[in-house]
VOFISE-961365 format. One record per atom (N, C-alpha, C): x, y, z; residue in one letter. Coordinates in steps of 0.05 Angstrom, whole numbers, plus 5000, padded with zeros to 4 digits. Example, Ala and Ser with C-alpha at 12.3 -4.5 7.8 and 13.67 -1.06 7.14 Angstrom:
BEGIN
526448865156A 524649105156A 526449345156A 525749555142S 527349795143S 525850015157S 
This chain:
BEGIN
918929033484X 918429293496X 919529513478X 918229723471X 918629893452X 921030163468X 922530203457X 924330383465X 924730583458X 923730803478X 923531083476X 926831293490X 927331493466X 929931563481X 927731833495X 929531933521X 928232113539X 927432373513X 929832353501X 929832743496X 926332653467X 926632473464X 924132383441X 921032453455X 921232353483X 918932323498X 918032623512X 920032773518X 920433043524X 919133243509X 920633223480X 919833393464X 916333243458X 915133103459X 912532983447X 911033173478X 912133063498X 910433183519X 909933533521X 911333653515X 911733953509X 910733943486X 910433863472X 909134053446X 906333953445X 905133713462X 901833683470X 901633953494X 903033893508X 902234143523X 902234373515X 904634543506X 904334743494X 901134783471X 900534643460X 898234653436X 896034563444X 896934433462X 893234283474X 893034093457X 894633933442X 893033733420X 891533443427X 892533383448X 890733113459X 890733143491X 886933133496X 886533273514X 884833063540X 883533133555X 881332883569X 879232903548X 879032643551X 876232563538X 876432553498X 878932643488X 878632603460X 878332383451X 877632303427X 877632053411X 879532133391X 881332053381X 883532113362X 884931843348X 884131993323X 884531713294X 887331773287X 888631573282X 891731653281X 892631473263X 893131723236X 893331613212X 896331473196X 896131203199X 898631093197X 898930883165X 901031103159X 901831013134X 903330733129X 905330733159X 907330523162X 909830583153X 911430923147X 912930973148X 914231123181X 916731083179X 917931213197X 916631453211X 914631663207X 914431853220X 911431773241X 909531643219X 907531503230X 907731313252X 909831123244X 909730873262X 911130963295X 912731213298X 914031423313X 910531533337X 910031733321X 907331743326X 905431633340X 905031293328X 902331163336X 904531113362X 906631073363X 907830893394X 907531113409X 908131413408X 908731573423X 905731683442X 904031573414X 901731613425X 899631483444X 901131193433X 899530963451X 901930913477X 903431073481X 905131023506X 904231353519X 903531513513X 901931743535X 899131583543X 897131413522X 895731243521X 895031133555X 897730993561X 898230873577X 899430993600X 901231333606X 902131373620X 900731663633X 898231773618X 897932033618X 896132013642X 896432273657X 894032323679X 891332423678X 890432333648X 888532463640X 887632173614X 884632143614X 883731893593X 883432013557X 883931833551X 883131953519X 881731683504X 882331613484X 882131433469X 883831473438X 883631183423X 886331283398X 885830973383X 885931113357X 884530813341X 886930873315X 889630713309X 890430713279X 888430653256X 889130823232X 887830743214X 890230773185X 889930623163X 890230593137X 889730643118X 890230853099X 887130833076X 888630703056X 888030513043X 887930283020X 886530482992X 889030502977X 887830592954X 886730432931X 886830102946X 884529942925X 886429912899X 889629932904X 891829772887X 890829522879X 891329352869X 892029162867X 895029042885X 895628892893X 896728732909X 897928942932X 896029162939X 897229282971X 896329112992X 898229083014X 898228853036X 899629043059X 898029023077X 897429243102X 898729013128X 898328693118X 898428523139X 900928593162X 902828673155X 905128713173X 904528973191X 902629173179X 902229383205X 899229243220X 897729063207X 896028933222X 897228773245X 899728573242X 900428463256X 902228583271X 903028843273X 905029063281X 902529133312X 900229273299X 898329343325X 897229103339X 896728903330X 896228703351X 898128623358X 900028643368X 902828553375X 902328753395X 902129023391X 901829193417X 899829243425X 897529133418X 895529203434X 893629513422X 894129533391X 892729803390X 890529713369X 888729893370X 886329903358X 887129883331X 886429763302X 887929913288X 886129773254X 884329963230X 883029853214X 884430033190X 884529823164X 885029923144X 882229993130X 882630263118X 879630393103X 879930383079X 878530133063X 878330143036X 876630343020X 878530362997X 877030652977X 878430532954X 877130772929X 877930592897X 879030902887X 880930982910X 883231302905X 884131302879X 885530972871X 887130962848X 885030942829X 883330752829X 881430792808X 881331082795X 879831182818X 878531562808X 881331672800X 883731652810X 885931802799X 886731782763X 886131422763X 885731392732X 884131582709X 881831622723X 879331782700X 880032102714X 881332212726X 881632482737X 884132712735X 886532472735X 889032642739X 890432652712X 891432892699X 892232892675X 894332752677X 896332572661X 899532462659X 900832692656X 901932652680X 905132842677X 904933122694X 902933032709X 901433252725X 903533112747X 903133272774X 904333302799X 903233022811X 903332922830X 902932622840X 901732822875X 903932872880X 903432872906X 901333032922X 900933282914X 897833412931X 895733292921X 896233152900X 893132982890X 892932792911X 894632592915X 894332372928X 893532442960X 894832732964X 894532662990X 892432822998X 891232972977X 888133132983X 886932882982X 886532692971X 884132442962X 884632242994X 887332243003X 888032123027X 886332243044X 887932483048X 886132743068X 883832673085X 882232643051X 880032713046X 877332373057X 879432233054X 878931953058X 878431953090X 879731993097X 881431923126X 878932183151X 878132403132X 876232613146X 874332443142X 872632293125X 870532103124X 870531853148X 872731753147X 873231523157X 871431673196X 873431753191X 874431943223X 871632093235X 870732173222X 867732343237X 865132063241X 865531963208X 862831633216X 862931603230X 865831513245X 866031453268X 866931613306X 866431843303X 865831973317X 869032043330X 870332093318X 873632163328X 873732523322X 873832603345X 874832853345X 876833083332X 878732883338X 881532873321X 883532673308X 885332833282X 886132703263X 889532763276X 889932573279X 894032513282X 895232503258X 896232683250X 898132663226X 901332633238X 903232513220X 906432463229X 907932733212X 905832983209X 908833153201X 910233243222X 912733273221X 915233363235X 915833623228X 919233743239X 919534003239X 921334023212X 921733813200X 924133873174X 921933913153X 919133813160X 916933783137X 916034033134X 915534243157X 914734493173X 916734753149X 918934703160X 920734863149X 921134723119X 921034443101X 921834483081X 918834633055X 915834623077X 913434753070X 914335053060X 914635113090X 915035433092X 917135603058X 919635423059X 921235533035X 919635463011X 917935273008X 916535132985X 915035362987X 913035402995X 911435603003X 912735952989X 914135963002X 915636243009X 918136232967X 918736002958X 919536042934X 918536032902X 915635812913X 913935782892X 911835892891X 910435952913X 907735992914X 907636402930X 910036482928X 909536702938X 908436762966X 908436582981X 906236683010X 908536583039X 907636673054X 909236553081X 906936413094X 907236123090X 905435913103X 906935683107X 906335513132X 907735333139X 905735173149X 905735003166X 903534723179X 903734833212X 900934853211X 900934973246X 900334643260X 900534693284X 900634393298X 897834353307X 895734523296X 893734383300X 891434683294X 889534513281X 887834723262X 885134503261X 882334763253X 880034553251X 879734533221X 879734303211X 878034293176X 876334353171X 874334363152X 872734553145X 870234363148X 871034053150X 869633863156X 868533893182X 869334013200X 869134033227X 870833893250X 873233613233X 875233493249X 877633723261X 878433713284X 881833753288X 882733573280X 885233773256X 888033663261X 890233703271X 891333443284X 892933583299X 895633353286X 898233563301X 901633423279X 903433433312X 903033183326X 904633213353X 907733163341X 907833163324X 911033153316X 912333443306X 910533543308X 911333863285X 913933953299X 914633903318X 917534063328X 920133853334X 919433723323X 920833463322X 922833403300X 925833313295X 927433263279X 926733023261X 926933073237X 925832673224X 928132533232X 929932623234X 932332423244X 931632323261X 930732423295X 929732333315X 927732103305X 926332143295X 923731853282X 925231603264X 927631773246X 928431533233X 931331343256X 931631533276X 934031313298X 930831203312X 928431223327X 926431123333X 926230853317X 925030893299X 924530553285X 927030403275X 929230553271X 931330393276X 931530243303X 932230323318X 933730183348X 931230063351X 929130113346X 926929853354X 926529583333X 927329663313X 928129393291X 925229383276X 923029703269X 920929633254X 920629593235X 919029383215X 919429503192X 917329763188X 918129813155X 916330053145X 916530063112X 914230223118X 913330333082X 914130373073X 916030403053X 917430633030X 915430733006X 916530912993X 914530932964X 913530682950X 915030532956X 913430272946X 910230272950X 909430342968X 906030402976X 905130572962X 906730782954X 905631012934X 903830952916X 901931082906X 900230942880X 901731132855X 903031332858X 904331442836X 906331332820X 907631062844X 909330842827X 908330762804X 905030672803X 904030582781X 903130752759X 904230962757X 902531112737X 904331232718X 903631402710X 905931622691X 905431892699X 908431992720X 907432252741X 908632412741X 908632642747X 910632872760X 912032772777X 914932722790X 916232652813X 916332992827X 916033012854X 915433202860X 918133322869X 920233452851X 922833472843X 922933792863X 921033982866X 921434242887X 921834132911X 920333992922X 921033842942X 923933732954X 924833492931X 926733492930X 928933612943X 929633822917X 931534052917X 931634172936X 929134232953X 928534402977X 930334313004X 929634003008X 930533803020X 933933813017X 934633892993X 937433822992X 938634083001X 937034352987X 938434542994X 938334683020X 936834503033X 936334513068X 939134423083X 938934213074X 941134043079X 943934083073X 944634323058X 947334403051X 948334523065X 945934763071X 945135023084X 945834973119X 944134673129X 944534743148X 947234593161X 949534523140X 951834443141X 953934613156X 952334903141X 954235133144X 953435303167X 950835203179X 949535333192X 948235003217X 949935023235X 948734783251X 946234793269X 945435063271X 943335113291X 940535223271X 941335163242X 939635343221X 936335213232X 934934923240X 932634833243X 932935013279X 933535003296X 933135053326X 932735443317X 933835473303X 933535833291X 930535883275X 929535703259X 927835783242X 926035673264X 925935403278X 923535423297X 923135643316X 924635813329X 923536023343X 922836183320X 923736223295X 922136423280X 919236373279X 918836113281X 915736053270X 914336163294X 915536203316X 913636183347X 914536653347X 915836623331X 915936953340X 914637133314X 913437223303X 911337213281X 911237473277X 912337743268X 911637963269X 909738083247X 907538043242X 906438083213X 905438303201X 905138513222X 905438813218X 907338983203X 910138773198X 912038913185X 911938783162X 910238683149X 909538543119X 908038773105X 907238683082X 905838843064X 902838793056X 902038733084X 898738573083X 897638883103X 896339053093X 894939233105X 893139113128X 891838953128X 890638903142X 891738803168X 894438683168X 895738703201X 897538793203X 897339113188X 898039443205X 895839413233X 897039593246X 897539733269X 895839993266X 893540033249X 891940273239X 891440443260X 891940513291X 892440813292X 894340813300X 896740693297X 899640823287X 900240933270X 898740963243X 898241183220X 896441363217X 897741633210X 896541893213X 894541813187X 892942033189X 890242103181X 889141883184X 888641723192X 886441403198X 883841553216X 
């Protein structure tokens, strides 16, 4: 029997409600890597599955980048153990990455646009409404500074948005601690994925080192600052964007001559 702590099941139930992300009647593909945030996820999901006052449906899936010796068998034998739907989707990711990606280029938005991008195919063939991703709230906030130091913009991961494909995605973990996911598959004794599944192990890559650093200097930061993630999540929910330097969400007849 899989073991859920209250405050884990709490926060999952409030943040579907608050967002609306799984609703009556959805079909929702729930994309599992077999790391800690995923394998968090597919349980949390297939236990509302089972407890909600309202029907849905929920199918795990895999995408196989057509490695050579990748072996999925232990999250195969992981969902029939509990009873969940659950197919790995072969593709030849690594192949095309071979003839496409320059050496020494970045690893990680490549892989996970071609994932993405896999997983939106998989998901509509088969008529699933919505896509379950396992990002969390440390992923949220370490975006936002990535975002906000490299790329100049204030953007973060909303908990649920339509693709341009026409799927929702939706992130029932987005307000959620990774700690909370990594004591989860601990005390339940699961295994899981590490980079070892990565296909960037095999290649010659960028290690995605902003990231990193981001991660660490989060982590120093909120040493000195114990409430620094419970602080930046109400920032994300309080949004004032009028007082930015984007004309367009001014307040235009609060300025004279308009």
């Amino acid at each position: 029997m899989v073991k859920f702590s209250k405050r884990l099941l709490r926060n999952f139930g409030k943040t579907n409600a608050r967002f609306k992300l799984i609703q009556e009647g959805d079909k929702v593909l729930v994309a599992l890597s077999g790391g800690k945030d995923s394998l968090t996820l597919l349980h949390l999901i297939h236990n509302m599955r089972q407890h909600a006052p309202f029907s849905f449906e929920f199918q795990a899936c895999t995408i196989s980048y057509g490695m050579e010796g990748e072996d999925y068998s232990f999250l195969k034998e992981h969902c029939k153990k509990f009873n969940i739907p659950y197919e790995v989707y072969e593709t030849n990711i690594y192949d095309i990455s071979q003839e496409t990606m320059r050496e020494g280029s970045s690893y990680c938005s490549y892989f996970s646009r071609m994932r993405r991008g896999a997983l939106y195919t998989y998901a509509l063939e088969r008529g699933f409404n919505k896509l379950a991703l396992g990002h969390h709230l440390d992923d949220a906030v370490e975006s936002f500074f990535m975002n906000l130091f490299y790329n100049g913009a204030l953007r973060s991961m909303p908990p649920i948005y339509k693709a341009k494909r026409g799927i929702h995605v939706i992130r029932p973990l987005i307000e959620m601690r990774e700690e909370q996911l990594r004591n989860f598959v601990k005390e339940n004794n699961f295994k899981t994925i590490g980079d070892e599944a990565c296909p960037a192990m095999r290649i010659t890559a960028k290690m995605p080192y902003n990231r990193a650093q981001t991660k660490e200097w989060l982590r120093e930061l909120e040493q000195e600052h114990e409430n620094l993630f419970t602080i930046i999540k109400a920032a994300f929910a309080n949004i004032h964007e009028e007082t930015f330097l984007d004309p367009s969400k001014w307040v235009r007849e609060d300025i004279k001559g308009e």
